[in-house]
C-alpha positions in Angstrom: -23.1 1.7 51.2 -25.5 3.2 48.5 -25.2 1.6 45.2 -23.6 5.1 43.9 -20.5 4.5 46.7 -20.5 0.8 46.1 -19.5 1.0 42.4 -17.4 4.4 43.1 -15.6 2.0 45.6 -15.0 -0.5 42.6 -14.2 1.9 39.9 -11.5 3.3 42.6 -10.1 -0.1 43.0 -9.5 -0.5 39.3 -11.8 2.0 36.8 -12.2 -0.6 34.0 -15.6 -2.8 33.5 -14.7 -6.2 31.5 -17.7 -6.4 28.7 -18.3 -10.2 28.0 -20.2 -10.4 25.3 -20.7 -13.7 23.7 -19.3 -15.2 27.3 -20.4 -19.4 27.8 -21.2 -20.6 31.2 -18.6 -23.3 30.6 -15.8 -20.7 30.5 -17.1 -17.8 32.9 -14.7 -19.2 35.8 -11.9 -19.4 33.8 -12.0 -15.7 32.6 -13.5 -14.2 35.4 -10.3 -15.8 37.2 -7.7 -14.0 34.9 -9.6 -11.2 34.8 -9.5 -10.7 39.0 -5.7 -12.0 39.0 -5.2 -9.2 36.6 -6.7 -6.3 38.7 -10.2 -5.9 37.3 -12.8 -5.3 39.6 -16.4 -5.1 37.8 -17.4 -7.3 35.0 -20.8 -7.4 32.8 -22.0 -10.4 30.7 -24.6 -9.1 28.4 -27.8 -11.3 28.0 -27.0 -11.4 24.1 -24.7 -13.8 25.1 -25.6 -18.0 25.0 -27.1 -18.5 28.4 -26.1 -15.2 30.2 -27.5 -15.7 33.5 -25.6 -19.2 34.5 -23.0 -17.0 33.6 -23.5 -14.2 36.1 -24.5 -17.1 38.7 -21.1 -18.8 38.2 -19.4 -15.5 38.1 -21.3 -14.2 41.4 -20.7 -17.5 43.2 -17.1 -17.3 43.2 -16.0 -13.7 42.4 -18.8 -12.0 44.3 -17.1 -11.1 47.4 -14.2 -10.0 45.1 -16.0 -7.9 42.1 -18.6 -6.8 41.4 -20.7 -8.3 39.0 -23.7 -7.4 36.5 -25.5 -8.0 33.1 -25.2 -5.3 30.4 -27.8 -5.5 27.3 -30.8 -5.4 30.0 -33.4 -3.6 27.9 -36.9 -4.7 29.8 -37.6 -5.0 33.5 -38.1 -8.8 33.6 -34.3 -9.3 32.9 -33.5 -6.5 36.0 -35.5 -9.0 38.3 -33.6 -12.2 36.7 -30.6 -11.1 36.8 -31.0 -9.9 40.7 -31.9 -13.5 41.3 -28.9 -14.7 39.9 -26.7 -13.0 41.8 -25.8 -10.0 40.0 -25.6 -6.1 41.6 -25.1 -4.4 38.3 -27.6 -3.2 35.7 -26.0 -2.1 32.2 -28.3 -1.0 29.2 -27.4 1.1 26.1 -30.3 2.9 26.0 -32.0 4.9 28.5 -35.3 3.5 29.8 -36.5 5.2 32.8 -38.6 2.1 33.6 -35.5 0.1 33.6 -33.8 2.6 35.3 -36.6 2.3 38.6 -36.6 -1.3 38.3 -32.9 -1.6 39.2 -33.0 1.1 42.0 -36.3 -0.4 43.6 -34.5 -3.6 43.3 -30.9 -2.4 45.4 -29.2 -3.0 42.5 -26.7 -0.6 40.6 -28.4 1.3 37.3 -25.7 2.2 34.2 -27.8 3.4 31.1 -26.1 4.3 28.0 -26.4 7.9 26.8 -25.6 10.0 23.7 -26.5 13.4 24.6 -27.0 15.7 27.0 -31.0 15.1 27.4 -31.2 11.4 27.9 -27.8 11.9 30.5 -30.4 14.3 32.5 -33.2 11.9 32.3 -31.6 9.4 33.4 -29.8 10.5 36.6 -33.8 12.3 37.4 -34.5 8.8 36.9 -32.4 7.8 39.7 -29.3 6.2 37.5 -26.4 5.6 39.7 -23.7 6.4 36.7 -24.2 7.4 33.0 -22.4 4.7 30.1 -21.7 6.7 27.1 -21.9 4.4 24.6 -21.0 4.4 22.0 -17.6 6.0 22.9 -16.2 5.4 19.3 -18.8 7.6 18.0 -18.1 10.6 20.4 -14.4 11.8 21.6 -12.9 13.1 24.7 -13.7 16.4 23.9 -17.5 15.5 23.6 -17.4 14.3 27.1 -15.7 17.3 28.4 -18.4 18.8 26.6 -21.2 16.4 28.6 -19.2 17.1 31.9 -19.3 21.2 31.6 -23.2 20.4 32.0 -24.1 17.6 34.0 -23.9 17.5 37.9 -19.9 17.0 38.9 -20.6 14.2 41.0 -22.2 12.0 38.1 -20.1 9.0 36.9 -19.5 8.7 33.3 -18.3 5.6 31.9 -17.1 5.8 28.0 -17.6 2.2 26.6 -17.4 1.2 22.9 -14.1 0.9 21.0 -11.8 1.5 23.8 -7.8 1.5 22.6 -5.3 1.0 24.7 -3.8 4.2 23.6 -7.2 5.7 24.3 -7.4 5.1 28.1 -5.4 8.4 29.3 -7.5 10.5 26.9 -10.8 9.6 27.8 -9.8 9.6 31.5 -8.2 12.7 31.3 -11.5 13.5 30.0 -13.5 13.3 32.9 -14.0 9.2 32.4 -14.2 7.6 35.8 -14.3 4.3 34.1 -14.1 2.7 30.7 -16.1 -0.3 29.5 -13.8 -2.7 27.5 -15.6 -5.3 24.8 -13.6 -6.7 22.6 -10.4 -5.4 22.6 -10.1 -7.1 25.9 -12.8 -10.5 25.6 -14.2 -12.1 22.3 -15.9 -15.3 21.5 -12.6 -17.7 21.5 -10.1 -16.2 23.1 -8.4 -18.3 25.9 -8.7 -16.9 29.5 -4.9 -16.5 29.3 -5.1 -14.4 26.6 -7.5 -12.4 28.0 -5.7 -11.9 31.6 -2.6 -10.4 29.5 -5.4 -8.1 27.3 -6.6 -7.3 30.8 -3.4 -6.4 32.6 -2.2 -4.3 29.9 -5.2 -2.2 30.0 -5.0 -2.4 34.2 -1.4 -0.9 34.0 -2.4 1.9 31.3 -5.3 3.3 33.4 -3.1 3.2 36.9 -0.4 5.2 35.0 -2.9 7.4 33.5 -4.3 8.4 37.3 -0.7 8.6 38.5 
């Protein structure tokens, strides 16, 4: 599959993208763990976090075959090359950096920037990005993406990521959404892996209901 259809596959299989931010290698099995049992199918640690990339290598190790699994925060192309060598397949920034963009594309490895309007969406699928983060979400509404979808090329993927609510999910998908990046309404710093698998099955049932 290309790296477009891989992560369409994923975001089919569950349309929500587990945002670990502040994520320690100690715990990554743990959470990843309740996040799978719950349903979730592609999950970022961004390299802001304490030692990001053991994270991703524990996380790839044992969830690889299972989800799919990337680094978000990835602003130069040295971290797109360290984070394909430790194991992850997905490339999240929230900027749009068309160097970045190439980097992750020559490397077989699936490119999310984050965009705000219209002209850094375009540049970045010209660029060869495999799916557009609009980020961030809490700053823009549903009808601002309906607004970005009447323009850009139907078969782009959007992904609003930034404040997501549970009581949010149906409107942005309704939107156009084809996914939603959750931070830390579902994962934060100290919150116990069981905690998080009930945040995360919640927000699993509320976007199954909201494509049914």
């Amino acid at each position: 599959m290309t790296p477009t259809e891989r992560l369409r596959a994923r975001l089919h299989q569950c349309s929500l993208i587990a945002i670990l931010r502040g994520l320690t290698p100690g715990e990554a099995e743990a959470i990843g763990a309740a996040l799978v049992e719950a349903g979730v199918r592609i999950i970022e640690v961004p390299l802001n976090s304490p030692e990001p990339l053991a994270s991703i290598e524990r996380l790839a190790a044992r969830f690889g075959d299972e989800a799919l699994i990337g680094a978000g925060t990835v602003l130069d192309v040295e971290a797109v090359r360290a984070v394909r060598d430790a194991g992850g397949r997905l490339i999240v920034s929230p900027n749009t950096d068309t160097a970045v963009i190439a980097a992750a594309e020559q490397a077989g490895l699936i490119s999310c920037p984050g965009f705000f309007t219209p002209s850094e969406a375009i540049t970045a699928l010209r660029a060869g990005a495999h799916a557009l983060k609009l980020f961030p979400a809490e700053a823009a509404s549903p009808a601002v993406l309906k607004a970005h979808r009447a323009v850009l090329p139907a078969a782009a993927l959007v992904i609003p990521t930034g404040g997501v609510t549970l009581e949010m999910v149906q409107p942005w998908l309704d939107a156009g959404g084809d996914g939603l990046g959750l931070g830390s309404g579902l994962y934060r710093p100290g919150r116990s892996a069981s905690d998080v698998g009930e945040r995360a099955a919640a927000f699993v049932a509320a976007a199954r209901a909201a494509r049914h």
